[in-house]
LUMLUM-379255 format. One record per residue: x, y, z of N, C-alpha, C, O in turn. Coordinates in steps of 0.02 Angstrom, whole numbers, padded with zeros to 5 digits, always signed. Layout:
<atoms>
XYZXYZXYZXYZ...
</atoms>
This chain:
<atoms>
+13030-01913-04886+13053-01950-04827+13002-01941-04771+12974-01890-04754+12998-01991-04752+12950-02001-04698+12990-02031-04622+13026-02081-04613+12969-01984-04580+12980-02040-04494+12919-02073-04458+12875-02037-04433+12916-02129-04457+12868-02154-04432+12860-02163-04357+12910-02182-04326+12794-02150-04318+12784-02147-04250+12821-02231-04217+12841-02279-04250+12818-02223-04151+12803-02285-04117+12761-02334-04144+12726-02309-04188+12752-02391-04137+12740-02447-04147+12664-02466-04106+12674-02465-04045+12612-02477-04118+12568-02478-04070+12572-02546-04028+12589-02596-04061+12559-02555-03958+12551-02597-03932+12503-02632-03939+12447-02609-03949+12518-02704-03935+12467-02772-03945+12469-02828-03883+12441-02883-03885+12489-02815-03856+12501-02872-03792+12460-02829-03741+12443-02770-03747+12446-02877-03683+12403-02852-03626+12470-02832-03564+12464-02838-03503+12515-02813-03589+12568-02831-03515+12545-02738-03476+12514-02695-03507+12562-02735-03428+12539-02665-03389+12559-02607-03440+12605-02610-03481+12518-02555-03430+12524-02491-03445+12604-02464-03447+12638-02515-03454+12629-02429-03446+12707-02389-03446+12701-02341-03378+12641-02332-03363+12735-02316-03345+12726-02256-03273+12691-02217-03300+12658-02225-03351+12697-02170-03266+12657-02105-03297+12728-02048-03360+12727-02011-03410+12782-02081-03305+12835-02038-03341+12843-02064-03414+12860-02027-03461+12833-02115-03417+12875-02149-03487+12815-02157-03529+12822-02170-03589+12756-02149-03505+12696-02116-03558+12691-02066-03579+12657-02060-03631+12716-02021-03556+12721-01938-03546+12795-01934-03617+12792-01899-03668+12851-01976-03597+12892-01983-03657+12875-02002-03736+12890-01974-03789+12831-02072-03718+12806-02083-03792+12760-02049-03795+12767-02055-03856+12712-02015-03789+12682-01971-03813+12725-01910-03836+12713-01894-03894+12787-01862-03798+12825-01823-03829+12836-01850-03883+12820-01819-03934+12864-01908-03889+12914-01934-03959+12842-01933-04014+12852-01890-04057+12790-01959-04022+12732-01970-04063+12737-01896-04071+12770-01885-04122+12722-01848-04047+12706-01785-04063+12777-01752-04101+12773-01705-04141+12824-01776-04086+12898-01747-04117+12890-01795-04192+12917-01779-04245+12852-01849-04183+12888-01873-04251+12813-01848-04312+12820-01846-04373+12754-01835-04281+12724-01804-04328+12724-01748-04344+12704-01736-04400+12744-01697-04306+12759-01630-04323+12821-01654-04380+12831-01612-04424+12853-01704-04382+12918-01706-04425+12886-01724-04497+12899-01687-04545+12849-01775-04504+12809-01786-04550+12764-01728-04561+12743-01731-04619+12739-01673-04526+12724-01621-04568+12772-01575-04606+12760-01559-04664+12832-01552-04570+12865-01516-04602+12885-01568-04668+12878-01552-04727+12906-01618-04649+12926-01662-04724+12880-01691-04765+12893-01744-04794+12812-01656-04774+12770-01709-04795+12790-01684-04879+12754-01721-04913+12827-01642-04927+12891-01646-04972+12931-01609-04977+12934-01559-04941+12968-01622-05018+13042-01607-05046+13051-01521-05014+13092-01498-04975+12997-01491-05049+12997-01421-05035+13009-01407-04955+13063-01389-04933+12960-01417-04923+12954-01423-04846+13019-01438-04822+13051-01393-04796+13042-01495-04828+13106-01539-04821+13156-01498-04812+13182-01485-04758+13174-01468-04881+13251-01438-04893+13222-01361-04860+13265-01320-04842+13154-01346-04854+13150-01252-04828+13164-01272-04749+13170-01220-04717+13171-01329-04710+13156-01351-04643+13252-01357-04636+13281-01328-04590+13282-01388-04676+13357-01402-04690+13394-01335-04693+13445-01325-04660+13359-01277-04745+13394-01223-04729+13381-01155-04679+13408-01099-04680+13328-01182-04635+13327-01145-04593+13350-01166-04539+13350-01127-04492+13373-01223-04532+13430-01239-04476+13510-01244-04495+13561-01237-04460+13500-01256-04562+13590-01226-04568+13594-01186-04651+13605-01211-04706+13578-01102-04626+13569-01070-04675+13634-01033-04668+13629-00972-04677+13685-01051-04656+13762-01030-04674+13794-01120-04742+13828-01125-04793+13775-01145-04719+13796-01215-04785+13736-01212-04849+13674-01213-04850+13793-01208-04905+13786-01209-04978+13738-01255-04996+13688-01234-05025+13742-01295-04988+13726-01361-05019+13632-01353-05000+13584-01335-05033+13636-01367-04959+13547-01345-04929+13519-01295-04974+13460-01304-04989+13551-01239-05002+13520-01175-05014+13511-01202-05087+13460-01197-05120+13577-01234-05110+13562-01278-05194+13493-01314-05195+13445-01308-05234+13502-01351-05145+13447-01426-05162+13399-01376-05146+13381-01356-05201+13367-01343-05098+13319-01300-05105+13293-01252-05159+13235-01247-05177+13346-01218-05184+13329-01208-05280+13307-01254-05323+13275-01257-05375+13343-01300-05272+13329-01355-05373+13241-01390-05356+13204-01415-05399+13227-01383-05292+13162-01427-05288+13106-01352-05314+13055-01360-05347+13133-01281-05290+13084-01232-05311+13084-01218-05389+13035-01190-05413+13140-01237-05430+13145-01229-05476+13091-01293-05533+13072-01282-05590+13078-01349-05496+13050-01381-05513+12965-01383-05517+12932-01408-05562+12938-01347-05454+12906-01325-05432+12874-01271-05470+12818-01253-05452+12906-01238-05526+12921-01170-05543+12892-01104-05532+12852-01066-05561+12939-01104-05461+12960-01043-05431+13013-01007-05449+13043-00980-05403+13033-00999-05501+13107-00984-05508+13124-00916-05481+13185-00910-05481+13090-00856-05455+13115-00807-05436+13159-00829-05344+13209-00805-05318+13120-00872-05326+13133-00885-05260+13208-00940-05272+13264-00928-05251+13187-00996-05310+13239-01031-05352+13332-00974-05375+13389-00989-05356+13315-00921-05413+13352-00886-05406+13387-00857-05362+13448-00846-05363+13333-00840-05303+13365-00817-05237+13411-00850-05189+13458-00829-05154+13371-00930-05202+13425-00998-05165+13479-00994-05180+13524-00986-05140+13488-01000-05251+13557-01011-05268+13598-00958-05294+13647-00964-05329+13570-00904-05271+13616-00865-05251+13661-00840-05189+13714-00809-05185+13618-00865-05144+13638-00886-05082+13690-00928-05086+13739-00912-05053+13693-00989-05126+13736-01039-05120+13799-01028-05131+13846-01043-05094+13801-00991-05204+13874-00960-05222+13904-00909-05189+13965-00900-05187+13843-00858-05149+13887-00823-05102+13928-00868-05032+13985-00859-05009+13899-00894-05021+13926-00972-04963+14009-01015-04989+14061-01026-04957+13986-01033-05074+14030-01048-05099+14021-01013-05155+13968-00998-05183+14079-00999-05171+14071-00959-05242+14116-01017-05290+14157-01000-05334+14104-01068-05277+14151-01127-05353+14093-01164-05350+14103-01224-05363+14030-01148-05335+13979-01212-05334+13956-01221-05408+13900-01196-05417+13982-01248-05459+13985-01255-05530+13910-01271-05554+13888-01253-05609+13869-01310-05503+13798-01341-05517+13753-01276-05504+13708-01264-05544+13761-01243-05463+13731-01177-05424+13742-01123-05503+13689-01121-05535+13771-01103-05520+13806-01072-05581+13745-01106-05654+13708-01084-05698+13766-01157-05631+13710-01216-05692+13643-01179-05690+13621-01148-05738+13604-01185-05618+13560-01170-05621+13535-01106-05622+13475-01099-05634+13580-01044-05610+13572-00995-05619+13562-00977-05706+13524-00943-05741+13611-01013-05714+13611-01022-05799+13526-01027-05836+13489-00998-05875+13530-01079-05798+13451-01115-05819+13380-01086-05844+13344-01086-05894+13380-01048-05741+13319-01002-05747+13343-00947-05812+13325-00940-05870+13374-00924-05784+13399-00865-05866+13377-00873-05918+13346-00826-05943+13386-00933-05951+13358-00974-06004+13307-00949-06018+13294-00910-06064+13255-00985-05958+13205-00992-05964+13178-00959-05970+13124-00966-05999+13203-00892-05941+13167-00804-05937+13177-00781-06006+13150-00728-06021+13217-00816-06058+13236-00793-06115+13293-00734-06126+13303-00702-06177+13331-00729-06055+13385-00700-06036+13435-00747-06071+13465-00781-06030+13455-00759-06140+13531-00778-06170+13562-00782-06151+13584-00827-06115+13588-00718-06171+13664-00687-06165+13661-00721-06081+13680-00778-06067+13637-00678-06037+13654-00713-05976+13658-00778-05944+13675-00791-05886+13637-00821-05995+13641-00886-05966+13701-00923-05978+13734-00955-05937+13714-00912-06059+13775-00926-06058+13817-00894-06049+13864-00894-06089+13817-00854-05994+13893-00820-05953+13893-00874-05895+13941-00905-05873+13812-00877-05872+13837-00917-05810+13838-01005-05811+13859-01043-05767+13811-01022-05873+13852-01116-05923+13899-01111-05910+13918-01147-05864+13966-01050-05951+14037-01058-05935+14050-01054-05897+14098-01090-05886+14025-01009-05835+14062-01003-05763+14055-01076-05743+14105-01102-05719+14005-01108-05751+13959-01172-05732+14011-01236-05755+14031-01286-05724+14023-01213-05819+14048-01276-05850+14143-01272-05831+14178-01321-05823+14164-01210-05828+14252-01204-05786+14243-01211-05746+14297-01196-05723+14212-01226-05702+14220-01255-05616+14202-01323-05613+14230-01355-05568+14169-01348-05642+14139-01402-05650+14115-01438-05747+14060-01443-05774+14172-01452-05768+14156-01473-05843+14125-01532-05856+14116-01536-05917+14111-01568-05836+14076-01634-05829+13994-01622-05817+13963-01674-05824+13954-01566-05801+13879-01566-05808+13860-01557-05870+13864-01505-05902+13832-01623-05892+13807-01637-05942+13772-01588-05971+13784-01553-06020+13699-01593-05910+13655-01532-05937+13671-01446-05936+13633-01400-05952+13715-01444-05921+13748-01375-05944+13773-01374-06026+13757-01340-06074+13817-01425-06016+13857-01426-06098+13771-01447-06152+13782-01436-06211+13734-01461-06146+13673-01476-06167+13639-01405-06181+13625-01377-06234+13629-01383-06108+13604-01303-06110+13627-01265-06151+13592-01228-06186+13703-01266-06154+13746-01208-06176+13723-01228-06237+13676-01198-06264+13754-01281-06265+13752-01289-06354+13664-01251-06391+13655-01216-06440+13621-01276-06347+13546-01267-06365+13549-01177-06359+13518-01146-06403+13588-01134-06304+13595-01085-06318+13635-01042-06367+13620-00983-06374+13678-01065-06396+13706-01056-06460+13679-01075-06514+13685-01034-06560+13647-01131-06526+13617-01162-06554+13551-01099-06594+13541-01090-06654+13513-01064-06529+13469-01021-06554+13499-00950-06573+13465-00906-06600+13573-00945-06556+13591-00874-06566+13635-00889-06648+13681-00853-06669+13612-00941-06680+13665-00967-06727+13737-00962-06732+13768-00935-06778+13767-00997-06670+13819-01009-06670+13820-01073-06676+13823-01098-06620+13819-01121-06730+13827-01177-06742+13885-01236-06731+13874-01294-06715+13944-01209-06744+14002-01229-06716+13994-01267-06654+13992-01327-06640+13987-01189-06609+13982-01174-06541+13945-01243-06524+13969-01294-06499+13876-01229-06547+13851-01289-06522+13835-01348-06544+13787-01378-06520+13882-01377-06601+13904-01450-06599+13944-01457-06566+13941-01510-06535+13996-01417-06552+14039-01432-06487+14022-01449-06423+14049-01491-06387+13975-01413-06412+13946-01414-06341+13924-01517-06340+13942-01568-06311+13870-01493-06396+13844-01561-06390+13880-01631-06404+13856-01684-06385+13931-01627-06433+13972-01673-06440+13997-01695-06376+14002-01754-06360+14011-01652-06344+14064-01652-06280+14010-01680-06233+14024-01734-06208+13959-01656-06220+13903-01677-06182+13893-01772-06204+13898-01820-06166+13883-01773-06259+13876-01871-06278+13937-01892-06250+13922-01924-06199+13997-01891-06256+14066-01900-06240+14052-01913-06153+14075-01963-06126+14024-01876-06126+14008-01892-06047+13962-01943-06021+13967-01984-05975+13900-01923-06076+13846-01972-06055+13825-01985-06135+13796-01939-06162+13836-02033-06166+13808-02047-06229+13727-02068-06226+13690-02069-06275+13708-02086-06158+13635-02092-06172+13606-02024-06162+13547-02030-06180+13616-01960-06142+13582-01906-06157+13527-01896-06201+13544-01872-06255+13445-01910-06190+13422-01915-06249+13410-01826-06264+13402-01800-06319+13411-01802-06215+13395-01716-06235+13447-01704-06274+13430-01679-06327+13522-01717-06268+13569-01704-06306+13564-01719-06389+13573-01683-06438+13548-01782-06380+13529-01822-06439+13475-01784-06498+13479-01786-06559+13431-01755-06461+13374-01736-06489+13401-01676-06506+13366-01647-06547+13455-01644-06487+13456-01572-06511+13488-01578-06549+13475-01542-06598+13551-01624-06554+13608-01629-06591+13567-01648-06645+13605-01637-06692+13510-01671-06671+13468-01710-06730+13454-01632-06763+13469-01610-06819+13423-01603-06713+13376-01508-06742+13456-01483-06776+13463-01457-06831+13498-01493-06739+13550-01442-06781+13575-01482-06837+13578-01446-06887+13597-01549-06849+13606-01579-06911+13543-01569-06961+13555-01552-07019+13476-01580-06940+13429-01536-06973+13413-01468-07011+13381-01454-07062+13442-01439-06974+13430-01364-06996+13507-01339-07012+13519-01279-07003+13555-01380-07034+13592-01386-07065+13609-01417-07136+13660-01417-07171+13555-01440-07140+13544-01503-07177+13558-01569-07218+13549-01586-07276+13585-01600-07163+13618-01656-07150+13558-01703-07131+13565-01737-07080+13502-01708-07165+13442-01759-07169+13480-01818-07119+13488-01811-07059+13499-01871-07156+13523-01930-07164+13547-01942-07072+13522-01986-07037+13600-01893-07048+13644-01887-06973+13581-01862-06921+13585-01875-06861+13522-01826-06948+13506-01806-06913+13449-01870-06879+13438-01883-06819+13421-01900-06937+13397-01973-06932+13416-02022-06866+13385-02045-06819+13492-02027-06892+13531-02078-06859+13527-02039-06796+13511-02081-06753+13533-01975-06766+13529-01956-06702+13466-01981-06663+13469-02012-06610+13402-01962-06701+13339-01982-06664+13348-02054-06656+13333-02082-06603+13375-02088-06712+13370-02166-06690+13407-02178-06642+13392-02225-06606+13452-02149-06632+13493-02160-06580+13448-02135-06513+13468-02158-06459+13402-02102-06511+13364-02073-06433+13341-02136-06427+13346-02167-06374+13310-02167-06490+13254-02197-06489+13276-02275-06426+13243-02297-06379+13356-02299-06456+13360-02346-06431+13386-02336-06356+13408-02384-06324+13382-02260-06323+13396-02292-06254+13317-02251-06234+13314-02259-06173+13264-02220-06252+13194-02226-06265+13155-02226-06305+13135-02176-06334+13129-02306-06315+13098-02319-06375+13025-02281-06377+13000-02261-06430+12997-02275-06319+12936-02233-06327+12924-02165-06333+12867-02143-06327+12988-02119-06350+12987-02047-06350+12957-02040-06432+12975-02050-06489+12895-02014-06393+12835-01999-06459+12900-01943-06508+12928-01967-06558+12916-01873-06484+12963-01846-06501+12985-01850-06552+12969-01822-06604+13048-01909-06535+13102-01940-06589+13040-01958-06651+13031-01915-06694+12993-02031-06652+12964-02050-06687+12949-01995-06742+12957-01998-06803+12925-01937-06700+12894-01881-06747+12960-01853-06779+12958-01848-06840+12992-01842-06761+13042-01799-06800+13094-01835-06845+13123-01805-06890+13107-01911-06828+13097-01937-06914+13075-01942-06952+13107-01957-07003+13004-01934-06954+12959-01933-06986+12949-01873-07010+12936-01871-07070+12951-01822-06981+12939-01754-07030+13013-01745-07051+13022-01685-07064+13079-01788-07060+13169-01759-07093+13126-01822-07141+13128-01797-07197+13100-01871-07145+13067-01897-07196+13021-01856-07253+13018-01869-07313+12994-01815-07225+12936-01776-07273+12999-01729-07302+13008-01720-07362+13031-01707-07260+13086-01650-07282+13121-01708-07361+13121-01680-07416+13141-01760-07359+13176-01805-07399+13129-01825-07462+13146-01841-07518+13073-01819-07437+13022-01839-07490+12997-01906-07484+12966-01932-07530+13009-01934-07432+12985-02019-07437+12921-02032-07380+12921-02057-07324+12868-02002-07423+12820-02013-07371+12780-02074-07341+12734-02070-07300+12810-02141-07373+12785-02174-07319+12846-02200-07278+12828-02244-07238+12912-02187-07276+12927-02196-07226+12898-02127-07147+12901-02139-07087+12878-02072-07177+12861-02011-07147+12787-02044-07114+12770-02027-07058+12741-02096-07157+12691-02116-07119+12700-02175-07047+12666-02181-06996+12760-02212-07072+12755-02264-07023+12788-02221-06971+12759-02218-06917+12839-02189-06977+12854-02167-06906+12812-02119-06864+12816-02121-06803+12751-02054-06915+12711-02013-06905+12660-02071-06873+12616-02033-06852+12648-02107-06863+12575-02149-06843+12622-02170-06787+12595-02166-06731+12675-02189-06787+12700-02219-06698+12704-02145-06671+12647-02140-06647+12723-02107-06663+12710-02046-06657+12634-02027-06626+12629-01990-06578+12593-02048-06649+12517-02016-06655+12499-02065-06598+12463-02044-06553+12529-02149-06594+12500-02192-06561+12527-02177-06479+12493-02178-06427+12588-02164-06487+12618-02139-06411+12588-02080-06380+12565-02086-06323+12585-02030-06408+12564-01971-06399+12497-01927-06438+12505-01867-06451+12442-01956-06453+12361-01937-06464+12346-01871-06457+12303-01838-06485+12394-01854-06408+12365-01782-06392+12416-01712-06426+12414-01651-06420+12461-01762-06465+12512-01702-06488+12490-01673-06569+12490-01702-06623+12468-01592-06547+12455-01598-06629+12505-01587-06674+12502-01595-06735+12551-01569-06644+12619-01576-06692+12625-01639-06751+12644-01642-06810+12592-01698-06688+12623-01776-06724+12580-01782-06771+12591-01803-06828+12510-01758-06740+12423-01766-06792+12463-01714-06872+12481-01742-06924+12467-01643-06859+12516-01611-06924+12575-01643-06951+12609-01618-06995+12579-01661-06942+12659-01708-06968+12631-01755-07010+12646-01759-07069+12581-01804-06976+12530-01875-07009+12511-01846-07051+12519-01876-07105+12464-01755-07059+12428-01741-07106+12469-01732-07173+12452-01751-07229+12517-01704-07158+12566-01669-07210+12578-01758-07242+12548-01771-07294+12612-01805-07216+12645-01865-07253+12579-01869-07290+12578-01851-07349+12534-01887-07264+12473-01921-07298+12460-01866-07365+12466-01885-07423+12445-01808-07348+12431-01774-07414+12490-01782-07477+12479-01781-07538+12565-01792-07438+12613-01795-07486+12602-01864-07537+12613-01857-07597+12583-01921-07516+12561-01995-07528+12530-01987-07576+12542-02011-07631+12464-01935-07556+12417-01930-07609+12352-01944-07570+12305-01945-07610+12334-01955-07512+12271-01997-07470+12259-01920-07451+12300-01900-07410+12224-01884-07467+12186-01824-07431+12129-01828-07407+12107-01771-07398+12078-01882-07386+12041-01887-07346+12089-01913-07282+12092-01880-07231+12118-01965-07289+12151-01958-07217+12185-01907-07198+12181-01884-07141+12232-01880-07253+12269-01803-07209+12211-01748-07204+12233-01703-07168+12162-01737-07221+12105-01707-07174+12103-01711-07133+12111-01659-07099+12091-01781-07097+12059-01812-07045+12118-01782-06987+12105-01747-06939+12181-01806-07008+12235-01760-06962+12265-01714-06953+12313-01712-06915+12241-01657-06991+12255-01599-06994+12182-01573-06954+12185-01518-06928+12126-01604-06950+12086-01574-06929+12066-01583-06853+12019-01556-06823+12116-01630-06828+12134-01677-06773+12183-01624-06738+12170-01597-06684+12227-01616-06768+12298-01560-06748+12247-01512-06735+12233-01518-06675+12216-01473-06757+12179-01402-06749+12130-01405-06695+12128-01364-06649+12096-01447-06701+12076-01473-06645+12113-01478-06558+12100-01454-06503+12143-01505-06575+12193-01497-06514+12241-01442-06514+12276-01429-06465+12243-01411-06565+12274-01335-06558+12268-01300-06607+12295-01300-06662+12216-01255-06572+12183-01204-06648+12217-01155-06674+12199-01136-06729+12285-01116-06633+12331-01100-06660+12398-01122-06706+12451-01099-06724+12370-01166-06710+12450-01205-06760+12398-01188-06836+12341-01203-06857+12458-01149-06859+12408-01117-06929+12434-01153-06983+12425-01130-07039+12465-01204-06975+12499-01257-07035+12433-01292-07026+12406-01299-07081+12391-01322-06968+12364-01371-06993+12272-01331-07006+12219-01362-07006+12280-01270-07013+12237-01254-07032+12232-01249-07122+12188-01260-07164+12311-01223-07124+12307-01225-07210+12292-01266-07229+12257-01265-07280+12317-01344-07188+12312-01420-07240+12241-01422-07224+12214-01383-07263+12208-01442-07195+12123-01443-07188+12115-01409-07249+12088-01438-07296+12136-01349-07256+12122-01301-07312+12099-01318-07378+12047-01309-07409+12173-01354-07391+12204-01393-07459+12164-01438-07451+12120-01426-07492+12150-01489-07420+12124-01543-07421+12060-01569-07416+12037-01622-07437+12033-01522-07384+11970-01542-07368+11917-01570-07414+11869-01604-07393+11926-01554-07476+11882-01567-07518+11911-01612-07588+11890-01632-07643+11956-01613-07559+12014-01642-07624+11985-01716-07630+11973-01738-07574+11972-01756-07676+11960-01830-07685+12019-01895-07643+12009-01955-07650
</atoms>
C-alpha cells in the first residue's frame, strides 16, 4: 500500500500564503515518511503493531508476513503475542503449528493443528498440515481423514490433492492415486509436480510410455527439476532407449549431484546400446 503526495500544480494562478505552503509541504513530508514506513508488508504490519500492540490481529498478520519472509523465530514470537491477547485465535495456533513443522518439531505441531483446528475447524491448511503430519509419523487413517475433510471444504486444494495422491501411493492404491494428481492437474494444469508423479505411479505400474508422456510434460514445465530429468531417465531405460535415459539421468546429476538414483542410472546406462 502506497499514499500518494499532493498533486503537482500546473496552472499559473498565484502562489498559496506562506501559511498554507508551510501546510502542504507538512502533508508531502507526512505522506512520504508514510511511504517509507510502508514501502512493504513487513514495514506495514511492524508500523500497525507498534501503534496498537495490545490488538491480536496486527501481531497475527505480522507473523504471517515474517513467517513468509522466513523469520520464523520472530514469526513465533508474533503469534505468540496474539494468543496471549486472544487465546481462541484458531489461525494464530495454525501458525504456531506451522513453524513447528518446519523446525521438524512433530509431535508439537500437531498439538497446536488440534488446538488450531477446535477453535476454528474450517482451516483448510491446518487439516492439510495435520494429515501430512500423521501422514509422516504413519498414522495413515489419521491422515486420510484429515485430508478428506480438508477437500470437503475446499475441493480445489491442490496441496491437499497432492498429498492425498503420496498416501494412496505409498499405500498402494496406484490407480486412486493417479486420479488424485489428475485431479490437481485440472484446477492446475501446469504443476510440473502432478505431471511428474504420474508418471513415476506409471513406472511403479510398469507402463512406461505412459511414464514418458507425462515424464517429458514434466521436464517441459520444469527444466530445472532433476527429480523430473530422473523420472524421464528411469521410463526411458524401462522402454528400452538407454541412450536417451543417459542423456537424463545425466541431466538430473547435473542439476543435482547428490541425487544418487541418477547417478546409478548413468551407471547402468551409459554404455548400454
Amino acid at each position: 500500500m502506497s499514499v500518494n503526495g499532493p498533486t503537482a500544480r500546473t496552472d499559473q494562478s498565484p502562489l498559496p500564503s506562506l501559511a498554507l505552503a508551510a501546510a502542504i509541504i507538512a502533508l508531502a513530508f507526512i505522506s512520504f515518511n508514510r511511504n517509507s514506513v510502508w514501502k512493504s508488508p513487513e514495514t506495514l504490519w511492524a508500523d500497525v503493531v507498534g501503534k496498537s500492540p495490545s490488538k491480536a490481529r496486527p501481531h497475527y498478520n505480522y507473523a504471517t508476513v515474517l513467517a513468509g519472509n522466513g523469520d520464523l523465530d520472530r514469526a513465533l514470537e508474533e503469534n505468540l503475542l496474539a494468543i496471549g491477547i486472544y487465546p481462541y485465535y484458531g489461525k494464530a495456533y495454525f501458525n504456531i503449528g506451522a513453524i513447528f513443522h518446519t523446525w521438524g518439531r512433530i509431535d508439537e505441531a500437531i498439538e497446536k493443528y488440534e488446538i488450531a483446528l477446535a477453535l476454528k475447524p474450517d482451516i483448510v491448511e491446518a487439516r492439510n498440515n495435520l494429515g501430512y503430519a500423521y501422514y509422516t509419523k504413519g498414522r495413515f487413517p489419521e491422515a486420510l481423514k484429515e485430508y478428506r475433510t480438508a477437500l470437503g471444504i475446499k475441493p480445489s486444494h491442490v496441496k491437499t490433492l497432492i498429498n492425498l495422491g503420496y498416501l494412496y501411493r505409498d499405500t498402494g492404491l496406484l490407480d486412486e492415486a493417479i486420479g488424485e494428481y489428475r485431479t490437481a492437474l485440472r484446477y492446475r494444469p501446469d504443476y510440473a509436480d502432478a505431471h511428474r508423479l504420474i508418471g513415476e505411479a506409471f513406472i511403479i505400474k510398469k507402463d512406461p510410455a505412459s511414464a514418458i508422456e507425462n515424464l517429458s510434460r514434466a521436464v517441459e514445465l520444469a527444466p530445472g527439476s532433476a527429480e523430473a530429468h530422473n523420472g524421464l531417465g528411469k521410463a526411458f531405460e524401462m522402454s528400452g532407449e538407454h541412450i536417451r535415459a543417459a542423456e537424463e539421468y545425466e541431466t538430473a546429476q547435473g542439476l543435482d549431484p547428490l541425487l544418487f538414483e541418477a547417478a546409478e542410472g548413468l551407471r547402468r546406462t551409459r554404455f548400454k546400446p
